[in-house]
N, C-alpha and C positions, 0 to 999 in steps of 0.2 A: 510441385510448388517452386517456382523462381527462389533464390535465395535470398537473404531478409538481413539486413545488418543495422545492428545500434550503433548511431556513431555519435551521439550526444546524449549526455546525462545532467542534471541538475535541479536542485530541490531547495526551496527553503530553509532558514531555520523552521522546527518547530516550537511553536512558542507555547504556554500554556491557557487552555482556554477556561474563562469562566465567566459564563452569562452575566452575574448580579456583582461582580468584582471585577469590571473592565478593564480595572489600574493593572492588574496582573498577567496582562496578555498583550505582549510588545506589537503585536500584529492587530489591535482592535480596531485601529482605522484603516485597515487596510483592506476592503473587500474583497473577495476571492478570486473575483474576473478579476482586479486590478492586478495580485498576484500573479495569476498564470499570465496576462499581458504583459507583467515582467518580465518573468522566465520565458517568452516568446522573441521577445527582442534580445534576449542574452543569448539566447542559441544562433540565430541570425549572426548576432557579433559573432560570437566564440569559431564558429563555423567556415561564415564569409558565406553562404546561401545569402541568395536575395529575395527578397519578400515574396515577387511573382515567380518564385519556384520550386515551392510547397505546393502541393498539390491537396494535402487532407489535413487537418484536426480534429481529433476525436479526444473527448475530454469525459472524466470522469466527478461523480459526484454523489453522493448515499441521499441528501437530502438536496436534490434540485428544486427548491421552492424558496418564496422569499425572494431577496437578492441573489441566489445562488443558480435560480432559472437565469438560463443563459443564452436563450432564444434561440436553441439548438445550436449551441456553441459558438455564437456569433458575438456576442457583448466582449470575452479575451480576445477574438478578434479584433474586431473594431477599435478598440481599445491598446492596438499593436501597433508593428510597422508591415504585419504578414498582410502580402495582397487579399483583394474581395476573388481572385481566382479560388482560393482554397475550400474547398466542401469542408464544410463541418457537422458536427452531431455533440449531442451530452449522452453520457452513458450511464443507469442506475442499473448497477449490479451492488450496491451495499458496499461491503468491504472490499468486492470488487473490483470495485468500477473501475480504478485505473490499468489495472492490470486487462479490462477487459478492452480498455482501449488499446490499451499496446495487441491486445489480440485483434483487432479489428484492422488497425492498421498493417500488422503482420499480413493477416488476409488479403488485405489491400495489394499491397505492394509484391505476394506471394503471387497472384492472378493476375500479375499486368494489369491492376489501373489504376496503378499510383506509383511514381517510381522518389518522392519524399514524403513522408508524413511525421508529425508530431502527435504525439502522445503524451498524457497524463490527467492529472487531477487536482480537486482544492476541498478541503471543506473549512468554513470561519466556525466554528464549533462555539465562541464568543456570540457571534453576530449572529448567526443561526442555530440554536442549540436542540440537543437532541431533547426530549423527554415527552411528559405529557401535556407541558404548555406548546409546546409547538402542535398538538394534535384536538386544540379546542374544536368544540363546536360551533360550524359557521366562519372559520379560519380554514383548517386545512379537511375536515371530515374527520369523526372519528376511527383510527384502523382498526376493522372487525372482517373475519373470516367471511369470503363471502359464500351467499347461500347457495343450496343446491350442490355441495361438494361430493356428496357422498362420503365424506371422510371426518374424521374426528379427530382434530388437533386441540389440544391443551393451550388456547390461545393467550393465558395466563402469563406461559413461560415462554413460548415462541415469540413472544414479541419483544420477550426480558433477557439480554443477551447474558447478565451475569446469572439468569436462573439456568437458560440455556449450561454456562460451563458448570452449574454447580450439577445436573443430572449425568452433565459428561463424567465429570469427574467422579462424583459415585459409581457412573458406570465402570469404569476402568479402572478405578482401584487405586487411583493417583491421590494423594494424602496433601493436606495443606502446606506441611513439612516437607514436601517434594516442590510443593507451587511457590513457597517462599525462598526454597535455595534458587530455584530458576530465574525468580526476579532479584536476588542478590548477584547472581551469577550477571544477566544481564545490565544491569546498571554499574558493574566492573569493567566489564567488556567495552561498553560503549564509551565510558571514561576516559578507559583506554586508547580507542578509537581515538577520540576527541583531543586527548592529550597529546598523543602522537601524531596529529593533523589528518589523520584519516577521514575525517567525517569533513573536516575544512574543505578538500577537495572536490566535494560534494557540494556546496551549500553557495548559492549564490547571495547575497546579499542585500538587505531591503534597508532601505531608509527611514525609519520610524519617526514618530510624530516627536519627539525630543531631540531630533538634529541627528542621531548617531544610527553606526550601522549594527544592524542586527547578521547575526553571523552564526550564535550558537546554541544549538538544541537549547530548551529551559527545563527540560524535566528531567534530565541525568543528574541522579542524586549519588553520588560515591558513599557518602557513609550512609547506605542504606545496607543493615547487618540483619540476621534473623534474630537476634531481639528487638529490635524495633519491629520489624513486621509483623513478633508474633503478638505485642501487643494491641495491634488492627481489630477491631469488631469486622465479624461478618459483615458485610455490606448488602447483602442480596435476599437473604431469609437466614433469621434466627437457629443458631448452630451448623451454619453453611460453614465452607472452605473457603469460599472466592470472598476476597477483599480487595479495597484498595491499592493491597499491596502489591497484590500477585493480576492486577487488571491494569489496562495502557490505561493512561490520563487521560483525558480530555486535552484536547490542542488544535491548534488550527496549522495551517501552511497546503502549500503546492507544489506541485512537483512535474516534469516535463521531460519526456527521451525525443530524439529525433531518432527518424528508421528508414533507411534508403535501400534501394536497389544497388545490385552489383551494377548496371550502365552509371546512376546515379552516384556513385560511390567514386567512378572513373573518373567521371566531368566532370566532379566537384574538386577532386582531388583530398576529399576530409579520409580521416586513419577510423578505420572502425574501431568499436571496442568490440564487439560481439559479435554471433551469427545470431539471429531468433530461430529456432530450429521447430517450435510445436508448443501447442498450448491448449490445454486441456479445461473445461467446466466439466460438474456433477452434480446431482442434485444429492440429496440426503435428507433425514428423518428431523423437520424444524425443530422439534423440543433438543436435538444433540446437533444443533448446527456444527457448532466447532471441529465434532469426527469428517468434517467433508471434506478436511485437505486429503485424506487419505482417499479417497477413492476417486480423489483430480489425481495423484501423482498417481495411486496405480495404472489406471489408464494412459495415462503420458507415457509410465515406463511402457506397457504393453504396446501402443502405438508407435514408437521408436525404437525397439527391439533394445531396450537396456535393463537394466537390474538397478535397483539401492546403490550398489558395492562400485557403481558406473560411476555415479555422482559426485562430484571432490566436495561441492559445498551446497550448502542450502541456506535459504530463507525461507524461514515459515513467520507469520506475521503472530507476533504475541497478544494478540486484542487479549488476551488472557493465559498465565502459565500453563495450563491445562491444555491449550490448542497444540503448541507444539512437541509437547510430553507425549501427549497421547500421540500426535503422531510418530516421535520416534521410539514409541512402544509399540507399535502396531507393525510400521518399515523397517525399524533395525537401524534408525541412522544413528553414527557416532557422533557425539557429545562436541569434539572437535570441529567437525567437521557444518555443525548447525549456527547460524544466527553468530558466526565467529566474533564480528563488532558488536553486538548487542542487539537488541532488537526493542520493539512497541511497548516493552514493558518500561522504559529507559527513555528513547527517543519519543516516543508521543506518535499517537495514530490519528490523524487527520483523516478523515474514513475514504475519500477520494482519493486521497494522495497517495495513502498508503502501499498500492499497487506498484507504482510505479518506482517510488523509493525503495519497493524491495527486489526491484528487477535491477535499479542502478547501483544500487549497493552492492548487490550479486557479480556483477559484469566487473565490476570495482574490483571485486576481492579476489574474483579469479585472476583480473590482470597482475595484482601483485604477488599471485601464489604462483604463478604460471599452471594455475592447474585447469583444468580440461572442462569439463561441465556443471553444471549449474542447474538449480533448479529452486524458482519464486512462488509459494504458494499462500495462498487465505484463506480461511475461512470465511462463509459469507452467512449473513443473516437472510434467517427463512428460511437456511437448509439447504445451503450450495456450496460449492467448494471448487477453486479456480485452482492451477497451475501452468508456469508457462516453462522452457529448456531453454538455456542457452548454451552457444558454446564458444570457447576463446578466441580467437580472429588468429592464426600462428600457431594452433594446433593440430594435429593428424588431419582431421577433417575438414575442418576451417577452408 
């Protein structure tokens, strides 16, 4: 495979969503396509690319319906200043998606036949919300396993992502008392982040419907302590673990990497931040979606002849405390070395976006640590589990 470089990052605030409370989500007039048509035009700037030299857009998105169908990724298009040259697509991989665009693009650009692409995602979590109003009848079709499977899923929980983590977590042995220091822990970290401008550097900025720029995350809570979480009701079934507390908010935003070719990277003259070096999907057992990062990063490590003890940092996406416990119960990764800004439980997971914000956070943190490798992963709903490698631009290998 040719080799593959990130050389543009940038993501939204994320703002907090809530369908029947519109007032509370800075982002509620701003539709999704409009979003990533922003961050499309700010890479262009930040860059100095020109419109007719994109060659692909692949965009991700969990719930492509409503305004969020995107006519095979042409509405952020159109919507831009990127030429009608560029191919595009939408991508539903769940928690996925964006991460699986940035793998599609990798691909892309890895075979010769793409030498720029952009990558990313949006979900309006506001404007489109998840539950069982958006799954009426005669709207979108009720979701029912379909028939003939020969198999028998508990479609009860597989469709219920906080029942999903609460089976994990019985599985594993991981205690609510373990779920609510992580999301303390979390919402410190990313504070932190925030205060010391780390996440600034990240976040492009949107113009909201009251004149003013929006700029910073809305669901970093700092004085969130384990007495207040542990006063949380189960949220998912009666005498569960998963709460509120220990689960990402609801939020909307988008987020967008550009990834060019080494000729691509010459001409332009733009500084990488990253290599993309391999990127892993897996499936796994729906009722324990959450266990699936684990068996994307094993296979990445095996396909790239590395180990755990290889890795300086990660991102695992916190849709839930339990996702990334369990996996650094399972891999052995240090505490230090995970989710260092904070992560989903803190920031907000926009289910499209999410992908991509954990790949440009990743590239981010490496470049300030100076350390060597990197590795993005998610869990996905329905029982998948994505991971993608990167590695520093100015390292051994690089």
């Amino acid at each position: 495979m040719k080799p593959v470089y990130l050389t543009h990052y940038r993501r939204t605030a994320f703002s907090r969503a809530h369908p029947k409370k519109t007032h509370v989500d800075a982002l509620a007039d701003w539709p999704a396509d409009r979003l990533l048509a922003h961050l499309i035009d700010c890479s262009l700037d930040a860059t100095g690319v020109a419109p007719d030299q994109v060659d692909d857009l692949s965009l991700g998105c969990a719930l492509p319906v409503k305004e969020q169908w995107s006519f095979g990724g042409r509405y952020p298009l159109l919507q831009s200043r990127l030429g009608d040259q560029a191919a595009s697509r939408m991508i539903d991989q769940q928690c996925g998606s964006s991460l699986a665009a940035l793998r599609f693009g990798m691909m892309s650009i890895g075979c010769g036949a793409a030498d720029i692409a952009l990558a990313g995602g949006y979900e309006q979590m506001t404007r489109v919300p998840m539950g069982p109003a958006l799954f009426k009848e005669g709207t979108l079709g009720v979701p029912v396993l379909p028939e003939h499977t020969g198999k028998s899923y508990e479609m009860d929980v597989v469709l219920n992502m906080g029942l999903t983590a609460e089976r994990l977590a019985a599985k594993s042995g991981i205690a609510r008392t373990q779920m609510d220091e992580f999301a303390c822990r979390s919402h410190a970290r990313a504070h932190q982040a925030q205060q010391q401008g780390f996440l600034a550097g990240e976040i492009e900025p949107v113009t909201v419907s009251d004149g003013h720029a929006f700029d910073q995350d809305a669901a970093i809570r700092p004085d969130t302590d384990m007495t207040s979480l542990a006063q949380l009701k189960p949220a998912f079934s009666e005498g569960g673990a998963i709460t509120a507390g220990n689960s990402s908010p609801l939020t909307s935003g988008a987020s967008l990497a550009m990834l060019m070719s080494e000729t691509a990277v010459a001409q332009t003259g733009v500084r990488p931040l990253a290599r993309i070096l391999a990127s892993v999907d897996r499936g796994t057992q729906p009722e324990l979606m959450g266990q699936g990062v684990v068996p994307a990063v094993e296979r990445l490590l095996k396909q790239t002849n590395l180990t755990v003890a290889d890795i300086d940092l990660w991102e695992i996406n916190e849709a839930f405390s339990v996702v990334p416990l369990y996996a650094q119960q399972q891999l052995g990764i240090e505490d230090a070395r995970l989710n260092m800004h904070g992560g989903a439980l803190a920031l907000g997971h926009p289910l499209g976006a999410t992908g991509a914000r954990l790949v440009g956070t990743l590239v981010r943190g490496l470049a300030k640590t100076g350390a060597r490798y990197g590795i993005a992963a998610a869990c996905i709903g329905g029982g998948q589990g994505i991971a993608l490698l990167t590695e520093r631009v100015g390292s051994s290998r690089a």
